[in-house]
C-alpha positions as CSV (number, residue, x, y, z in Angstrom):
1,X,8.0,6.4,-34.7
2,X,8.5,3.0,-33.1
3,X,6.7,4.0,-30.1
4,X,4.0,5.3,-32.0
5,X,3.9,2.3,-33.5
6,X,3.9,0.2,-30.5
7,X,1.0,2.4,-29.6
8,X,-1.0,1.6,-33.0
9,X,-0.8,-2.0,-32.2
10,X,-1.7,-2.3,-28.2
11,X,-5.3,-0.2,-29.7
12,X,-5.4,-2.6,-32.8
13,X,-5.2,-6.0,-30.1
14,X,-7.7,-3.8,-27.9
15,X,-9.8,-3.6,-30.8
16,X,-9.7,-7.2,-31.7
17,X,-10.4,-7.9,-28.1
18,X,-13.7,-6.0,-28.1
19,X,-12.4,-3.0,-26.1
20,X,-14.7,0.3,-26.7
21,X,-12.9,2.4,-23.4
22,X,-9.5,2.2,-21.4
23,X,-9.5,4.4,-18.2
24,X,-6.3,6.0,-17.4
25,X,-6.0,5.5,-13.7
26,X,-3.6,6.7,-11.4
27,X,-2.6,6.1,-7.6
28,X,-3.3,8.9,-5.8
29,X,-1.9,10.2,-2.2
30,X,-4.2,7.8,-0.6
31,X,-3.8,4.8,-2.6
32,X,-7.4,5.3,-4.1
33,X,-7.6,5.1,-8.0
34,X,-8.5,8.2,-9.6
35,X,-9.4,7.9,-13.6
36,X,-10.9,9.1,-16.8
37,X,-12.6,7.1,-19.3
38,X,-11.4,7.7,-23.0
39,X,-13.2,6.3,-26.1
40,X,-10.9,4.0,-27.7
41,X,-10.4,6.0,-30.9
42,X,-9.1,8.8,-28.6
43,X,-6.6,6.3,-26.8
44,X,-3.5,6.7,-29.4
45,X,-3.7,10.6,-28.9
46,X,-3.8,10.9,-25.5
47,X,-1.1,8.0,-25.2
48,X,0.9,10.1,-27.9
49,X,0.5,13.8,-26.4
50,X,-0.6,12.8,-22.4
51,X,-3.8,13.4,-20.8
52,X,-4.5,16.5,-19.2
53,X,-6.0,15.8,-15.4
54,X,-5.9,18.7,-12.5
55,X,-3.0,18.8,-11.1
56,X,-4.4,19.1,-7.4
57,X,-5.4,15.2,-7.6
58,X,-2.5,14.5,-5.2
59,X,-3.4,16.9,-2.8
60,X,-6.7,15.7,-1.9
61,X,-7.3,15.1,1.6
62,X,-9.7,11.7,2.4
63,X,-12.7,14.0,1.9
64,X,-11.5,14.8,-1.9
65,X,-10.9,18.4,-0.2
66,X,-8.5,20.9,-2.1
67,X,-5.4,21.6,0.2
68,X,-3.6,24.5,0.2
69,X,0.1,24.9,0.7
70,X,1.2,21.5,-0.5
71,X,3.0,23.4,-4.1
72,X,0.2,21.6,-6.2
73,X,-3.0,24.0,-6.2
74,X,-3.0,27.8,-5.5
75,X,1.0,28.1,-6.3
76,X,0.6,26.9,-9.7
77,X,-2.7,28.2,-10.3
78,X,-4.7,24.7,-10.2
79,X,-3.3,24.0,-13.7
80,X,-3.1,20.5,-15.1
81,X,-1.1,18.3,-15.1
82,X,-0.5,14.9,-17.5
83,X,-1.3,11.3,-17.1
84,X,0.7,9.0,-19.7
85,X,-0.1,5.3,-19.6
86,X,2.4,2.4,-18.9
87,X,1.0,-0.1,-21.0
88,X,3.1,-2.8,-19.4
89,X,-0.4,-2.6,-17.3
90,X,-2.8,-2.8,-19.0
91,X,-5.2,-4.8,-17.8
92,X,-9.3,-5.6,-18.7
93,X,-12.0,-4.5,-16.3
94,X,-14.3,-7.9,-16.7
95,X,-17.3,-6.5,-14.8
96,X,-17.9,-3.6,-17.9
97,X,-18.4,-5.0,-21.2
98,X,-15.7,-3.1,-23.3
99,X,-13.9,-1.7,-20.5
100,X,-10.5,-1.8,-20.2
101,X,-7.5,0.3,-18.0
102,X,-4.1,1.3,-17.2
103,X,-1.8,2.4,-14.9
104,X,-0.5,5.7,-15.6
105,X,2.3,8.1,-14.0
106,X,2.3,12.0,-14.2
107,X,4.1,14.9,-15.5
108,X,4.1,18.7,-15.6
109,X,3.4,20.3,-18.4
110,X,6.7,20.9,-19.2
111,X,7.4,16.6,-19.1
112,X,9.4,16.8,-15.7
113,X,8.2,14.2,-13.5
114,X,5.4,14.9,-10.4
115,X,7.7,14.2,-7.6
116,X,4.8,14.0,-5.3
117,X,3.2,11.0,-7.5
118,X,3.5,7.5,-4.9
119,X,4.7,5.5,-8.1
120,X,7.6,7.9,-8.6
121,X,8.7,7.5,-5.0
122,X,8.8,4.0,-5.2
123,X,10.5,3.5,-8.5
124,X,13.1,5.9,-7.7
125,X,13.6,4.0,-4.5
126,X,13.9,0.8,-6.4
127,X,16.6,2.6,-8.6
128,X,18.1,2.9,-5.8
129,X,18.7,-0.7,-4.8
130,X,19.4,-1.1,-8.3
131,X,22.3,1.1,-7.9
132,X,23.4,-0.9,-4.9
133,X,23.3,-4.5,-6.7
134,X,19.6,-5.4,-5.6
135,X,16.1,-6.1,-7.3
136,X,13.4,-6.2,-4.9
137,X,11.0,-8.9,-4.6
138,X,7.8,-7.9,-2.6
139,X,4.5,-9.0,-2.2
140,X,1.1,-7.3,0.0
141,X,-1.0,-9.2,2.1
142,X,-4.2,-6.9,2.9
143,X,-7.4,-7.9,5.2
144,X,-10.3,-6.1,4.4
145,X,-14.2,-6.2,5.8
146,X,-17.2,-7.4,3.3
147,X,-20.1,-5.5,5.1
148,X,-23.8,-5.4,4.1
149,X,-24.3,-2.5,1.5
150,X,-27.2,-0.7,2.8
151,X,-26.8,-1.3,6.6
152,X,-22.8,-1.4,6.3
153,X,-23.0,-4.2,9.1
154,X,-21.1,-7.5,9.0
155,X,-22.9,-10.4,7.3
156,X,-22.2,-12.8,10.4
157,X,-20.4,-12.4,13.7
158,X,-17.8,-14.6,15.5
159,X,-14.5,-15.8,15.5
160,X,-14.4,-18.1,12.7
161,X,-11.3,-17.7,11.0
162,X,-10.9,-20.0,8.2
163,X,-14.0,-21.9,8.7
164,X,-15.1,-23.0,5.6
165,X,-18.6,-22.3,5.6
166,X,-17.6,-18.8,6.5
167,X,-15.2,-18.7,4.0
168,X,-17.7,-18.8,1.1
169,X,-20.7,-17.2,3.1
170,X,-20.8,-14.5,0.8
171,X,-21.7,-14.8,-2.6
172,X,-19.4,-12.3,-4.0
173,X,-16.4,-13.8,-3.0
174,X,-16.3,-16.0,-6.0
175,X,-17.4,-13.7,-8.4
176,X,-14.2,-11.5,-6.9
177,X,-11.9,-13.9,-7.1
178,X,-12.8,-14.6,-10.3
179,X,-12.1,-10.7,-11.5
180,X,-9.0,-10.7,-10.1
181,X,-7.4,-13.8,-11.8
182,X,-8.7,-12.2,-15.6
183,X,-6.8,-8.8,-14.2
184,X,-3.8,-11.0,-13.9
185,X,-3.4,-10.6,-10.0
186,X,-2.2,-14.6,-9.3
187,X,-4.8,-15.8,-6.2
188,X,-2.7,-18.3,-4.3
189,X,-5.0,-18.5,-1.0
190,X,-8.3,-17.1,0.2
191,X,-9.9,-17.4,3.2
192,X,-12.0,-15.8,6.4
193,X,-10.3,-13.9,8.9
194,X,-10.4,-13.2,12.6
195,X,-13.7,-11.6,12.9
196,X,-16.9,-12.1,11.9
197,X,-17.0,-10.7,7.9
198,X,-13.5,-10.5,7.3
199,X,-11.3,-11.5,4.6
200,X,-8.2,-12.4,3.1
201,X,-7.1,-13.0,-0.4
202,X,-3.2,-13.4,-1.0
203,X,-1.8,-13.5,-4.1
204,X,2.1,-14.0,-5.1
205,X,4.8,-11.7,-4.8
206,X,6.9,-9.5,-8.1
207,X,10.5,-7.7,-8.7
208,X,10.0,-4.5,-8.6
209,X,7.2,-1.9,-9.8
210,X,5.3,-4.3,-10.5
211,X,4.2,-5.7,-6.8
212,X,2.8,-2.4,-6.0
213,X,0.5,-2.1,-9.2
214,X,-0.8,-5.6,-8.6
215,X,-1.5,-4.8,-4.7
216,X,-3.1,-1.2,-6.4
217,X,-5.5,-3.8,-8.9
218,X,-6.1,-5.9,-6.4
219,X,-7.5,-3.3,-3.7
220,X,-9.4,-1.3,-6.5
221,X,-10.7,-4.2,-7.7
222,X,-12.3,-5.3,-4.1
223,X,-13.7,-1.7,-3.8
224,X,-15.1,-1.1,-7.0
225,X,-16.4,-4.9,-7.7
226,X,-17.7,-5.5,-4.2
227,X,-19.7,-1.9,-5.0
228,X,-20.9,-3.3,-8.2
229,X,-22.4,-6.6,-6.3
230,X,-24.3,-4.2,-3.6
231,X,-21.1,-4.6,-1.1
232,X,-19.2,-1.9,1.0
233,X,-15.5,-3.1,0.9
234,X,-13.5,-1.3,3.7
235,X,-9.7,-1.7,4.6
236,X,-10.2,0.8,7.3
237,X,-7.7,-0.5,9.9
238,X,-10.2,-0.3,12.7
239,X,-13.9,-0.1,12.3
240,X,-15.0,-1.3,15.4
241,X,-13.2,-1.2,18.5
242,X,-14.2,-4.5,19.9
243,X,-13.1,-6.4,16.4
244,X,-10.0,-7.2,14.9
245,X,-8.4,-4.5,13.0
246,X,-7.4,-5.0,9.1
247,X,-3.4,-4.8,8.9
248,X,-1.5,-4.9,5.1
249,X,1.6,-7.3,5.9
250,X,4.5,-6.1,3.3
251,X,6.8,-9.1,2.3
252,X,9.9,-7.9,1.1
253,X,13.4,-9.4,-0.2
254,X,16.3,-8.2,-2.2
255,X,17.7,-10.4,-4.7
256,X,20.9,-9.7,-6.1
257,X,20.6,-7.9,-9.5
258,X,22.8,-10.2,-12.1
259,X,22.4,-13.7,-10.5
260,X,18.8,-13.5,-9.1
261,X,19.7,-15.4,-5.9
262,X,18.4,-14.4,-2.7
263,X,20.7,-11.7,-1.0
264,X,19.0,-12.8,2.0
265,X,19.8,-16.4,2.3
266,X,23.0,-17.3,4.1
267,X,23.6,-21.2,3.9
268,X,26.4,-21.0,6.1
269,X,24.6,-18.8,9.0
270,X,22.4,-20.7,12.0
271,X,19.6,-18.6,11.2
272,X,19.9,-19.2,7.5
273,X,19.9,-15.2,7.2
274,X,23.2,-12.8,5.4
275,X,24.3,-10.0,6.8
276,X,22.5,-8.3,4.1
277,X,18.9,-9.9,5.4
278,X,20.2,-8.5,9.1
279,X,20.8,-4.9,8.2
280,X,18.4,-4.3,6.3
281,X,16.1,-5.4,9.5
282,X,18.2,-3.1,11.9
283,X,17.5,-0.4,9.1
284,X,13.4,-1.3,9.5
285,X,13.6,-1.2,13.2
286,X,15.9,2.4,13.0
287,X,13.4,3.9,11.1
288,X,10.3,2.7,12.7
289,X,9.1,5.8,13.8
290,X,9.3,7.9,10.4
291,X,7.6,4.8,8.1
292,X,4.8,5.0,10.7
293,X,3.2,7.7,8.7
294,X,3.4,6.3,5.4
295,X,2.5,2.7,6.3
296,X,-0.4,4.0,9.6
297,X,-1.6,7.3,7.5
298,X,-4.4,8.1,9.5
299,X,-5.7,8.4,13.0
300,X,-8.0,5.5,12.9
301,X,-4.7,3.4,12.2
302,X,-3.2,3.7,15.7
303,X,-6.0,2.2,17.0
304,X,-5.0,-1.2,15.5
305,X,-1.4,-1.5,17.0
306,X,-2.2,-3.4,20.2
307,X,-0.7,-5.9,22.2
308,X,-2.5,-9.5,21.8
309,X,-4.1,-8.6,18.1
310,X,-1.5,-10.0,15.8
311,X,-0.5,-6.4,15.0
312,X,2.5,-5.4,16.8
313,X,3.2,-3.0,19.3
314,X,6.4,-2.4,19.4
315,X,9.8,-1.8,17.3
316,X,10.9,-5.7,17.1
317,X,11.9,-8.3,15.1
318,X,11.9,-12.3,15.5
319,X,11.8,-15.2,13.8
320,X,8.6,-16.2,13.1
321,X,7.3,-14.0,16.1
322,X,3.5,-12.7,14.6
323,X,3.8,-10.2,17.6
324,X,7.1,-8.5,16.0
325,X,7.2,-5.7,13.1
326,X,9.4,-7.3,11.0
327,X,9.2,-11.0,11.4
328,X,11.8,-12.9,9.7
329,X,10.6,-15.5,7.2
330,X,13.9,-17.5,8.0
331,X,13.2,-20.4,5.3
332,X,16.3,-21.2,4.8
333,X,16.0,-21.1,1.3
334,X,15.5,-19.3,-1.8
335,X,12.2,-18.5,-0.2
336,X,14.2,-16.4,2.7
337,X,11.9,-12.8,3.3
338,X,10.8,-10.7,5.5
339,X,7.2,-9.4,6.8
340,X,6.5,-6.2,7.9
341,X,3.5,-6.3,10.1
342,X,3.3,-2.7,11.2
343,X,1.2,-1.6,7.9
344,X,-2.7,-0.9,8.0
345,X,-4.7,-2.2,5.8
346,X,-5.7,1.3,4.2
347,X,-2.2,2.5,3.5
348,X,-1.4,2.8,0.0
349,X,0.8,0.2,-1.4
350,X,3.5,2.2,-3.4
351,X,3.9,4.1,-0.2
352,X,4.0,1.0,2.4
353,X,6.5,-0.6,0.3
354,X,8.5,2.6,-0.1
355,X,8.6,3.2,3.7
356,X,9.7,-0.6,4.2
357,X,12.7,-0.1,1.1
358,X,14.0,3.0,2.1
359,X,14.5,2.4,5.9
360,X,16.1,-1.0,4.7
361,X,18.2,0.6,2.3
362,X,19.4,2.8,4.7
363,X,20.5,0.1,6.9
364,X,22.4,-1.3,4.1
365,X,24.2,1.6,3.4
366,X,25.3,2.6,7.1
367,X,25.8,-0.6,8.3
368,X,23.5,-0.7,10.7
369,X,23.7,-3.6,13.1
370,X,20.7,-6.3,13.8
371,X,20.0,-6.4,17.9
372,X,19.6,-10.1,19.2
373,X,16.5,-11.7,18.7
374,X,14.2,-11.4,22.5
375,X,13.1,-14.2,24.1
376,X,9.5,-15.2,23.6
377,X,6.8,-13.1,22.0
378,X,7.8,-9.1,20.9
379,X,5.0,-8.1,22.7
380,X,5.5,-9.5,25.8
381,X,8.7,-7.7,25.9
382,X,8.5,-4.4,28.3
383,X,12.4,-3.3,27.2
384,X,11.5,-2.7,23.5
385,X,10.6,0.7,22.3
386,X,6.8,1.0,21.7
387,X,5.8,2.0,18.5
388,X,4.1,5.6,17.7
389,X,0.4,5.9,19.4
390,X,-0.7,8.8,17.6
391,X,-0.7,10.1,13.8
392,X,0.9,13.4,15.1
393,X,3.9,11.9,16.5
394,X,4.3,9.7,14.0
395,X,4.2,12.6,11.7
396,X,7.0,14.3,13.9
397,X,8.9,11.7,13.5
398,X,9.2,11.5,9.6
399,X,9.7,15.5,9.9
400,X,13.1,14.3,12.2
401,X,14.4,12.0,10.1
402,X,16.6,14.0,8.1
403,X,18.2,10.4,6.0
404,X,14.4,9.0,5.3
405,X,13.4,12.4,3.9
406,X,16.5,12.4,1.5
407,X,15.1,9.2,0.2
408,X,11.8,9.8,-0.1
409,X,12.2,13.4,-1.6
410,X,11.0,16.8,-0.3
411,X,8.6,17.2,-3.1
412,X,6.9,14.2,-1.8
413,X,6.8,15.0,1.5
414,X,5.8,18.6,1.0
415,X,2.4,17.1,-0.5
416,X,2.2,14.0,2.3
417,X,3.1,16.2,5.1
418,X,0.9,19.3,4.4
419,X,-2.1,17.1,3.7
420,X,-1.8,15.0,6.7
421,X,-1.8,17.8,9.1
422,X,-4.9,19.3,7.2
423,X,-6.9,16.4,8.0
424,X,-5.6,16.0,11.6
425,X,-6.8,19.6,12.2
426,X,-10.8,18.7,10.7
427,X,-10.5,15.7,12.7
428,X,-9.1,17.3,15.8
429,X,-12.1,19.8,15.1
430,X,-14.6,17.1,14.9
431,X,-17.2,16.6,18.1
432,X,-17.4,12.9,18.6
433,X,-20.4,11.0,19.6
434,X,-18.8,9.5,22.0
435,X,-17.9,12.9,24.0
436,X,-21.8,13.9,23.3
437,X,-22.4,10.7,25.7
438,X,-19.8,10.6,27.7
439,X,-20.5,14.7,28.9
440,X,-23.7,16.2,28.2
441,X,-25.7,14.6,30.9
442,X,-22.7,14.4,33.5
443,X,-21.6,17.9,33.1
């Protein structure tokens, strides 16, 4: 009754505040928001009882293609499954009059949890540090492309990164910016990036479940906004290979549960960093290999992870060091965090930052020891271990890791895993252009 009641009076304020629709939405595999609309006299029912939604929307590939095998379609004979809000999200949509949405997470039928759902994995990962004393504070840093809507082409060329004019050269940015401050997503910088019609647009860090849902908002928002002004938004990680690529940087930190202070700060250490900060990182760099998948989860993302790009290249950390995967925010401070650089700027948040938690984690439980910081740029270092260049292998090496997959879940991975490798094989099917050039003349 109470909760119904709760209910009643979230669609009474929605009411009051001129709301006609929410849209249920919900993170899919991909990170892509998948919705339906629902009057608002039908919200309290659907909030009450759950709203049915096929229960193959996780195991779409990238071309919304059914995939077989992944425990979510044929086995249970495509039934539904049920989206039930979490209205500690909610959340207007200020470019439709009326509009409002909210994040939801998905059951069976039966009300047991989808195990395969991206915000499952990541809460039950931060029950995890919960378990072991921690909160986590984390925060996503995406670059995306703002390309001409009909011709998809960049709006100017160049390296002009943060040049003012350039900054502002497209008249959407403000009316962007402006969407994401009435969504509640807290802008703190915005400016151009390396290449010519690139962006970035940081906003501040949360504890817990929440960082993910505002990185979510935030990169539905560009999409479907930019789309709405006559924009393509893309966060492809490499469009073009003679421009910069688009990376998501995950920020993480643990603080400890009861006090809030930063479990990463050690006053008394050179560095300013705990042992907790350190093995954590060595956990990172341990499982490098197996969070390649989740954080680089298709082909196109390899192509990004190049020596002399900013992106790294190699398993590495440093202080500082914007050629390393993890690079040490060493503050010495309460502001004490780490970056992890590896990410593309297409990966799903919940999914980045559960690939970032659970190799930590892991280091925290086993101890794992942090090797010394190299000399001079991570990239410039030939002795370090060189990251996955390939999907597949990436993919072989999340199969391998036996202590990530405990973490992450098998019913997770059965749906990641089994749609990954159907869209390798269409891609590996594919005839490029660029074989068509390179082969029908000469051969």
């Amino acid at each position: 009754m109470a909760e119904a009641q709760k209910v009643s009076e979230i669609i009474d304020t929605l009411r009051d505040r001129g709301a006609k629709y929410v849209r249920f939405e919900l993170p899919d595999t991909h990170g892509t928001s998948r919705s339906k609309t629902i009057p608002i006299d039908k919200v309290r029912d659907y909030a009450e009882r759950g709203l049915n939604l096929y229960g193959g929307t996780l195991a779409l590939d990238t071309a919304a293609s059914v995939v077989p095998g992944t425990g979510l379609n044929e086995e249970i004979n495509y039934a539904d499954t049920k989206l039930w809000p979490d209205f500690a999200t909610l959340q207007p949509v200020p470019w439709i009059e009326g509009m409002w949405k909210v994040i939801c997470d998905l059951t069976f039928n039966d009300g047991s949890p989808v195990e395969a759902a991206p915000r499952f994995v990541l809460r039950k990962l931060l029950d995890e540090a919960a378990a072991l004393g921690f909160s986590v504070k984390m925060g996503h840093e995406f670059e995306f492309y703002l390309l001409d809507g009909e011709t998809l082409e960049p709006f100017f060329e160049g390296l002009h990164i943060f040049n003012s004019t350039r900054n502002h050269w497209v008249e959407g940015i403000e009316p962007l910016m402006d969407a994401l401050i009435a969504q509640g997503v807290d802008l703190i910088t915005h400016n151009c990036e390396y290449a010519g019609s690139q962006f970035e647009i940081n906003f501040g860090p949360a504890v817990g479940l929440a960082a993910a849902d505002k990185a979510f908002t935030f990169k539905a928002t560009v999409k479907e906004l930019c789309h709405q002004l006559g924009y393509r938004a893309t966060f492809m990680s490499k469009p073009w290979a003679d421009r910069a690529g688009c990376g998501c940087h995950v920020h993480m930190g643990l603080l400890d549960k009861d006090s809030g202070a930063n479990a990463f700060l050690d006053a008394g250490d050179p560095d300013g960093l705990s042992e907790t900060a350190r093995a954590f990182t060595a956990g990172i760099l341990t499982h490098a290999k197996a969070m390649m998948p989740l954080i680089g989860p298709t082909p196109n993302c390899y192509h990004r992870l190049a020596p002399h790009t900013f992106a790294p290249s190699n398993i590495s950390w440093g202080i500082e060091d914007r050629t390393a995967m993890v690079r040490m925010k060493a503050s010495k401070d309460e502001a004490t965090h780490l970056e992890m650089r590896a990410a593309s700027g297409l990966s799903n948040p919940y999914l980045s930052a559960a690939a970032t938690l659970a190799a930590g984690l892991l280091g925290l439980k086993k101890g794992y020891s942090l090797p010394a910081e190299v000399e001079g740029p991570c990239e410039e270092d030939d002795s370090l271990e060189k990251l996955p260049k390939r999907l597949e292998v990436a993919l072989e090496a999340l199969e391998a890791d036996a202590d990530m997959r405990a973490l992450l879940g098998e019913p997770f991975l059965k749906v990641f895993n089994t749609v990954k490798r159907h869209e390798l094989a269409r891609f590996r099917a594919h005839v490029t252009d660029w074989e068509r050039q390179e082969y029908l003349e000469v051969y």
